[in-house]
C-alpha positions as CSV (number, residue, x, y, z in Angstrom):
1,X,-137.9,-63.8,-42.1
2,X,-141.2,-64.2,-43.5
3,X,-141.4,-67.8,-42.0
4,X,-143.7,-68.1,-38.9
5,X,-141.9,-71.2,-36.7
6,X,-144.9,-73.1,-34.8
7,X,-144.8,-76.1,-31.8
8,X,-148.4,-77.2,-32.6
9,X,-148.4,-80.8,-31.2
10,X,-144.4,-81.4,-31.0
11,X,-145.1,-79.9,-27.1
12,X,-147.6,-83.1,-26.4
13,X,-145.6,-86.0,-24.9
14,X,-145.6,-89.2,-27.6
15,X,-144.7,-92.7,-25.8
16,X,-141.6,-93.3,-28.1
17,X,-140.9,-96.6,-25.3
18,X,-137.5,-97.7,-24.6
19,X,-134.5,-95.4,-25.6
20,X,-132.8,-98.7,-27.0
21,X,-135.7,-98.8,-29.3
22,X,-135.0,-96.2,-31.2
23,X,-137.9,-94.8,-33.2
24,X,-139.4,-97.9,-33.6
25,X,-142.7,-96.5,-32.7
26,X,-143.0,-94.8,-35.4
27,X,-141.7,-97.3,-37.5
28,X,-144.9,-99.8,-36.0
29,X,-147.3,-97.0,-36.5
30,X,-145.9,-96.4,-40.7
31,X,-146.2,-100.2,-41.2
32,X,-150.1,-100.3,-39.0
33,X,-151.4,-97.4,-40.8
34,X,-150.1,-98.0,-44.6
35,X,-151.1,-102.2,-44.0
36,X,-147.9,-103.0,-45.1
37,X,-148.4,-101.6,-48.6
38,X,-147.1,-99.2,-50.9
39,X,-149.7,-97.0,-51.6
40,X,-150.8,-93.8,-50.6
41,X,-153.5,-94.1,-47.5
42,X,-156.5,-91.8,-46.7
43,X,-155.9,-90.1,-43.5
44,X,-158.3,-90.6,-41.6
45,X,-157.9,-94.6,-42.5
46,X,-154.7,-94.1,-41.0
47,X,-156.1,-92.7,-38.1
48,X,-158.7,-95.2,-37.7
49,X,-155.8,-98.1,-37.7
50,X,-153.7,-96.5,-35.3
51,X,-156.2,-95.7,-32.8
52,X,-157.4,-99.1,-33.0
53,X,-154.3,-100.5,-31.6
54,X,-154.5,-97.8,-28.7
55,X,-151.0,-96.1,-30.1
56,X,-151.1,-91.9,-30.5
57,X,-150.8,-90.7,-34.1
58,X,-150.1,-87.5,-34.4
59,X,-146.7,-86.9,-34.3
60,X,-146.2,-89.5,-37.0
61,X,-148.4,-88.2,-39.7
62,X,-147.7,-84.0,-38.8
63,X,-144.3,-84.2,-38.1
64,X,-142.5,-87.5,-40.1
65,X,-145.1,-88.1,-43.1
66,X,-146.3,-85.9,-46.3
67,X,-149.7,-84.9,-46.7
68,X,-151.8,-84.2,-49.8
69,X,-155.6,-83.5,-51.0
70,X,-156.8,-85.6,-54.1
71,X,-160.3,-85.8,-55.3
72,X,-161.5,-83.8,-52.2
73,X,-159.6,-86.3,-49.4
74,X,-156.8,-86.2,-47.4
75,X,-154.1,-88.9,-48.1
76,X,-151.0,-90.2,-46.3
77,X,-148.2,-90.4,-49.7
78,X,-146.0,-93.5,-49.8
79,X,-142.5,-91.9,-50.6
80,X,-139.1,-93.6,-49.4
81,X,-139.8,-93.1,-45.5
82,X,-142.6,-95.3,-46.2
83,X,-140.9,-97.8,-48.4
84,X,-137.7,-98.1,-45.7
85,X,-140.3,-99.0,-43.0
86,X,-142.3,-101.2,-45.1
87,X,-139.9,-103.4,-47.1
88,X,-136.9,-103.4,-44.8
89,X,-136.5,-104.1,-40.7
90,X,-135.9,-102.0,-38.1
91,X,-132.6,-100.7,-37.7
92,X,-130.7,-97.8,-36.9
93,X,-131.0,-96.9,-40.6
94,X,-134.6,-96.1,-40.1
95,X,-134.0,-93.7,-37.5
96,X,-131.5,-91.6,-39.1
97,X,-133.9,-91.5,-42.5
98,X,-136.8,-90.3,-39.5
99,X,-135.1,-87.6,-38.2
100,X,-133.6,-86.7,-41.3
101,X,-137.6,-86.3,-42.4
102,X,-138.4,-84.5,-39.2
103,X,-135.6,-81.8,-39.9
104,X,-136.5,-81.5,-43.7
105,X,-139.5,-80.9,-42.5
106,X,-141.7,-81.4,-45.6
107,X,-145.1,-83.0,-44.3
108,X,-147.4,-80.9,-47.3
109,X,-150.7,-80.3,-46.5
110,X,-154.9,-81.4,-45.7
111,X,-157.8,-80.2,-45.1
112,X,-158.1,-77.8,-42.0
113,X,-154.0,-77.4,-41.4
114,X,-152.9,-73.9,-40.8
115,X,-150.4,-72.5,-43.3
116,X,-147.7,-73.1,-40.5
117,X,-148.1,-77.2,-40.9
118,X,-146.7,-77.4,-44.1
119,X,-143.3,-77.2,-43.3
120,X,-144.1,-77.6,-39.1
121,X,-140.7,-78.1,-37.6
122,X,-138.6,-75.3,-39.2
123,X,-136.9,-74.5,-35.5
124,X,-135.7,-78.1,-35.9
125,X,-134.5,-77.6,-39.3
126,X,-132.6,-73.8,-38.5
127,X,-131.2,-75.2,-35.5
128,X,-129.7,-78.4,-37.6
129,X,-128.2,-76.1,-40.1
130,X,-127.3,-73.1,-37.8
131,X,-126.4,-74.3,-34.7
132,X,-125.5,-78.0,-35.3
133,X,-123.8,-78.1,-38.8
134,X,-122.3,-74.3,-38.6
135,X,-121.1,-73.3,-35.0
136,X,-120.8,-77.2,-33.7
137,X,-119.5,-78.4,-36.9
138,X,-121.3,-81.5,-36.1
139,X,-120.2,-81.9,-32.5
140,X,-123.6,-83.3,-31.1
141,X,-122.3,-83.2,-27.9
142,X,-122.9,-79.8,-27.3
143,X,-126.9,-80.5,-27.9
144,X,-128.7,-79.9,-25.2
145,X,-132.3,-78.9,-24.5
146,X,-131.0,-75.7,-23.0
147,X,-129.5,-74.8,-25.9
148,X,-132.2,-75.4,-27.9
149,X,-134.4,-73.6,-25.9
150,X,-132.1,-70.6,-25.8
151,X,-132.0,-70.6,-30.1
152,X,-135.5,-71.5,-30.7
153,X,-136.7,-68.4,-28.2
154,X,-134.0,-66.0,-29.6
155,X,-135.5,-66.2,-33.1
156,X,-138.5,-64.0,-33.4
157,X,-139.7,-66.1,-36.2
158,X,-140.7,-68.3,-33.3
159,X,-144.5,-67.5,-31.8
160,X,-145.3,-69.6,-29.1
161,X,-144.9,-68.7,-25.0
162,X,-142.9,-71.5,-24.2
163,X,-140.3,-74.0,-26.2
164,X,-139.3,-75.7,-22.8
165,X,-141.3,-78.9,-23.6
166,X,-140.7,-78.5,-27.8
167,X,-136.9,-78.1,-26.6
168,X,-136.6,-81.2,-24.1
169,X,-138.9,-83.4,-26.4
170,X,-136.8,-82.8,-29.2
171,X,-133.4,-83.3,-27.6
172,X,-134.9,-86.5,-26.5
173,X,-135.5,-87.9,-30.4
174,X,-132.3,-87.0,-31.1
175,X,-130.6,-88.9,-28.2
176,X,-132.6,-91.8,-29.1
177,X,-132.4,-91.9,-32.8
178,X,-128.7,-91.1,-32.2
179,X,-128.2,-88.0,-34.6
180,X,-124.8,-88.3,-33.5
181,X,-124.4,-90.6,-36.8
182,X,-124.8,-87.4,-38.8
183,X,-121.3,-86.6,-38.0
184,X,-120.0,-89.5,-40.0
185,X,-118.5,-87.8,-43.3
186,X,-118.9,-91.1,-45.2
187,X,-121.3,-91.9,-47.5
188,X,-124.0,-94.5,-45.5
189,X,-127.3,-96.5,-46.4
190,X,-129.6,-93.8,-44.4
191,X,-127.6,-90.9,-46.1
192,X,-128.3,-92.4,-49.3
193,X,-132.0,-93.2,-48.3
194,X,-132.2,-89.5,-47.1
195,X,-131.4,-88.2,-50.4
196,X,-134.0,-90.0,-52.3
197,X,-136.5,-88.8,-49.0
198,X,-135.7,-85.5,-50.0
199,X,-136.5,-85.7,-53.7
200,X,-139.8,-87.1,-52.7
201,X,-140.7,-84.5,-50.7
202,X,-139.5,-81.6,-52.7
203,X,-141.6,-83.0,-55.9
204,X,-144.7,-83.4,-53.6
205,X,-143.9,-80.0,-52.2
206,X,-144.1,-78.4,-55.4
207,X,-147.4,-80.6,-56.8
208,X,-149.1,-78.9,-54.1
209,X,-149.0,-76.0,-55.7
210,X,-149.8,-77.0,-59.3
211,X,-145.8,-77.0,-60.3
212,X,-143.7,-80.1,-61.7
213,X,-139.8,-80.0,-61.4
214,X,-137.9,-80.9,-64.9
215,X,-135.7,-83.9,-64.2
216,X,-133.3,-82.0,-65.3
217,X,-133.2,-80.0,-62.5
218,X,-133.7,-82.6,-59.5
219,X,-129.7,-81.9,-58.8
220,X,-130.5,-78.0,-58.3
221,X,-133.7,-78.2,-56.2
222,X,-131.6,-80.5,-54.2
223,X,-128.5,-78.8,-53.7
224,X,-131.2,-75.2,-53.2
225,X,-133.1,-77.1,-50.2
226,X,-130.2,-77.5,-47.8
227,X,-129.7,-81.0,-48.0
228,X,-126.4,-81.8,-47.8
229,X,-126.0,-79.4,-44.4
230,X,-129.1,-81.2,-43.2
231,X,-127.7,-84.3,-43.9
232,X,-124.5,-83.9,-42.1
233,X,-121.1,-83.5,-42.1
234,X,-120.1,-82.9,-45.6
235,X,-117.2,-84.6,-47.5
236,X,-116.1,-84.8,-51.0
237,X,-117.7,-88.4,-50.8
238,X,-120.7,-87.4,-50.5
239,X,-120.1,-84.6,-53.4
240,X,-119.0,-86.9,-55.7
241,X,-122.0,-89.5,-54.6
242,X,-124.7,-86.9,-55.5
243,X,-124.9,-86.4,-58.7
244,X,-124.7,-90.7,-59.4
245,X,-127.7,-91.1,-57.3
246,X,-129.9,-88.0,-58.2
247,X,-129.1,-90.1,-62.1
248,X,-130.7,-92.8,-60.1
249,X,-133.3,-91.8,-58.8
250,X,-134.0,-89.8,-62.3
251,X,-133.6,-93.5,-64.2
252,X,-135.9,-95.6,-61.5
253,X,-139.0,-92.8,-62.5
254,X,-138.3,-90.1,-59.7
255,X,-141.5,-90.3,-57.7
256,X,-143.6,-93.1,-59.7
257,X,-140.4,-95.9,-58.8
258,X,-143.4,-97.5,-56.7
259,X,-145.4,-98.1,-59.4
260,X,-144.7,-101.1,-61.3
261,X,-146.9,-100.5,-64.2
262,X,-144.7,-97.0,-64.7
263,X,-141.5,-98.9,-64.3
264,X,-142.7,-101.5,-67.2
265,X,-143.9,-98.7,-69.3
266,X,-140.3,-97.0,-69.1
267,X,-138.4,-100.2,-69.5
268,X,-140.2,-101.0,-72.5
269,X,-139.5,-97.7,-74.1
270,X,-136.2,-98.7,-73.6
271,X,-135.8,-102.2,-74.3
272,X,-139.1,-102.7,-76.6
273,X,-138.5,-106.7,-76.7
274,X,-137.7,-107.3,-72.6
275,X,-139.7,-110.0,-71.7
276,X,-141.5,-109.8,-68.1
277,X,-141.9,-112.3,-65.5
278,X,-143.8,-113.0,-62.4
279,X,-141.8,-112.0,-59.5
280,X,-142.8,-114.2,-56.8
281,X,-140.2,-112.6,-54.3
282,X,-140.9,-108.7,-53.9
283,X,-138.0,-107.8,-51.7
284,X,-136.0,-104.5,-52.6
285,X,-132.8,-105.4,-54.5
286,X,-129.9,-103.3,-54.4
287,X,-127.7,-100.8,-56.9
288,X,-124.4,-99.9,-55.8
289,X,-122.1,-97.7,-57.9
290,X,-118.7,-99.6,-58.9
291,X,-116.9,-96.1,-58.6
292,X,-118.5,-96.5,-54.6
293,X,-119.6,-99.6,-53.2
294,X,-120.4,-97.1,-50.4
295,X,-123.2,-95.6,-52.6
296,X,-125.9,-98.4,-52.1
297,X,-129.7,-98.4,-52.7
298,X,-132.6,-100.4,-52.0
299,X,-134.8,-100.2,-54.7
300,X,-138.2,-101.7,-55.8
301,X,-137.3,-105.3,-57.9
302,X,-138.6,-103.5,-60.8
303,X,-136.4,-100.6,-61.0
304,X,-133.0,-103.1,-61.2
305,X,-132.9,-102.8,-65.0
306,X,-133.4,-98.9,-65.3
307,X,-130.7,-98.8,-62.8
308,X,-128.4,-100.3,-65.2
309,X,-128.7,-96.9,-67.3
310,X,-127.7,-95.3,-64.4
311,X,-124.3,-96.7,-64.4
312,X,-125.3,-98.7,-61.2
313,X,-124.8,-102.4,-60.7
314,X,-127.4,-104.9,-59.5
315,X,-127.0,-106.9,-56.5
316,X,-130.1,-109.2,-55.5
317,X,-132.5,-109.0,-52.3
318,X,-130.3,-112.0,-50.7
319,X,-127.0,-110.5,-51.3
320,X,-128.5,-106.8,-50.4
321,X,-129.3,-108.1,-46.8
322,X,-126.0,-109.7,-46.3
323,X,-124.3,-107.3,-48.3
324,X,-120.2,-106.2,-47.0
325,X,-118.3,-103.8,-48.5
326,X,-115.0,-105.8,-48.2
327,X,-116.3,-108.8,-50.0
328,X,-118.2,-106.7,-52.8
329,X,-114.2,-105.1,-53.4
330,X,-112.8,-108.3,-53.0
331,X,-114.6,-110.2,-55.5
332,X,-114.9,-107.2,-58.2
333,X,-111.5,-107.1,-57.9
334,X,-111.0,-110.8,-58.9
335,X,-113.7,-110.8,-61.6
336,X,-111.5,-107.5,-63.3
337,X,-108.4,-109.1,-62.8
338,X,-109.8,-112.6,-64.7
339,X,-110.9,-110.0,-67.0
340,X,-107.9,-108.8,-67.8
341,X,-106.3,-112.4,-67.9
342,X,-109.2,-113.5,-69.9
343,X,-108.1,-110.7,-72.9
344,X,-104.5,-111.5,-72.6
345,X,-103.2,-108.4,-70.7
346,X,-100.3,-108.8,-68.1
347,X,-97.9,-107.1,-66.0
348,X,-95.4,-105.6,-68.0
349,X,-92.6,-104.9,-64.4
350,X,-92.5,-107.3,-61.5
351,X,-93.0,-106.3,-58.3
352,X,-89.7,-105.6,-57.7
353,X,-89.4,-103.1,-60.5
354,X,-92.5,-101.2,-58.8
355,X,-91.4,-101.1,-55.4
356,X,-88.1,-99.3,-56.5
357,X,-90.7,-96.9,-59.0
358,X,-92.4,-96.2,-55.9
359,X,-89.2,-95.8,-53.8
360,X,-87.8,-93.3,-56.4
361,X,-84.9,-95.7,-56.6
């Protein structure tokens, strides 16, 4: 009850364009202001890009982006948000990481921003996990701005004279980043993008305040922040999912997976004699756990052989862009099976023998 819930800009209206568009506004604006690269941007250089091209920028970097001071200036961080909308296209996947970053609601902090800012859409985040996940059980079609309104007004955490136009603006983000996906209990790309989101932000969130969180206990802080009601409907897919990519993101370096020179130095302590090569294709590749092929992740090319340690297998930018689940079965399952031919091993009933086994006859 100590937390102090805040509109600030959320009641200004932001030109999101076309409702089949999605957020790809805010997509444009991520790729404008970080010029395409992975690497944390000053602020105000991100300002100074976006207003260039005419476009609004502060719901992007209070709202959807993390903050934080170094050396006395205010940066932009390049955390998985970033990467999705830098290395990737636009797709639906995007907007479901977006809004999943706008309920987390982990943006850190710069110079000037009240206390409030840090965490600056908790009403979105309480009404996620109150209202949507616990009384609708994930039925978002009984969202409405009215409702909203009515919970964000009821709470007395909430100090503002009006959530009317915070109420109606945010009803209208969800209807067009279609948070109705949420309700899918399978595991998906964006889920799994979501998670690796939320690490990011929980590390930065904690190196604001001088603190580093042990490796060790990325699967705790994880599991403490409210992530998997956040995330949506839970399943014992996703439970079993969690702790295979939170070894993931632990093997790829957490936080520094962006940096190639920390990859290299990790891989090497590893494998002392690997042998590096210039990459002249940069695309993401993929790992995809053989217990799952559900459990997918882009990750930076460099990361592909600490993913190995991870107990994920690689997959390369081409296939990762084409990639279907059927097929990926399909041809695992041929490869075991002219594994098993290879070492001698066969059948040892018919299949008429199993059918009765299975019969009970």
């Amino acid at each position: 009850m100590s937390e102090i819930w805040k509109p600030g800009s959320f009641t200004k209206n932001f030109s999101w364009g076309p409702a089949e568009n999605g957020l790809l506004q805010l997509y444009d604006i991520i790729r404008l202001g970080f010029a395409g690269e992975m690497i944390d941007v000053e602020r105000s250089i991100f300002r100074q890009r976006v207003a260039d091209s005419g476009r609004a920028d502060y719901i992007p970097i209070n709202f959807f982006l993390f903050n934080k001071t170094k050396n006395g200036k205010d940066f932009l961080v390049a955390d998985e948000l970033v990467f999705q909308a830098i290395m990737a296209p636009h797709t639906a996947n995007f907007d479901r990481l977006a809004l999943f970053a706008l309920n987390f609601s982990y943006v850190g902090r710069w110079t000037g921003a009240e206390s409030t800012q840090r965490r600056p859409a908790l009403w979105a985040y309480h009404y996620i996990a109150e209202r949507v996940a616990t009384d609708f059980k994930w039925n978002t079609d009984r969202i409405n701005a009215d409702d909203i309104q009515a919970f964000i007004e009821g709470n007395e955490r909430y100090r503002a004279k009006s959530a009317r136009k915070v109420s109606t603006n945010l009803k209208y983000l969800y209807s067009i980043g279609r948070l109705e996906a949420f309700s899918d209990p399978r595991v998906q790309r964006w889920w799994v993008d979501a998670l690796f989101l939320a690490l990011d932000r929980l590390i930065e969130d904690q190196a604001l305040d001088g603190h580093d969180i042990p490796e060790e206990r990325y699967g705790s802080v994880l599991a403490a922040s409210g992530f998997a009601t956040l995330s949506g409907k839970g399943s014992l897919e996703k439970k079993l999912a969690t702790p295979h990519l939170v070894s993931l993101f632990r093997a790829c370096g957490g936080r520094a997976r962006f940096s190639e020179a920390h990859v290299r130095e990790r891989i090497e302590l590893k494998i002392p004699e690997v042998e590096w090569f210039a990459a002249n294709d940069n695309r993401p590749e993929g790992a995809v756990h053989p217990s799952n092929p559900r459990i997918l992740k882009s990750i930076p090319r460099a990361c592909a052989m600490l993913a190995r340690y991870a107990g994920f297998d690689i997959i390369n930018a081409d296939e990762l862009e084409r990639f279907e689940i059927e097929e990926f079965v399909r041809s695992h399952t041929r490869s075991a099976l002219d594994r098993l031919r290879e070492r001698g091993i066969v059948p040892t009933m018919s299949v008429e023998d199993l059918m009765r086994l299975t019969r009970g006859k």
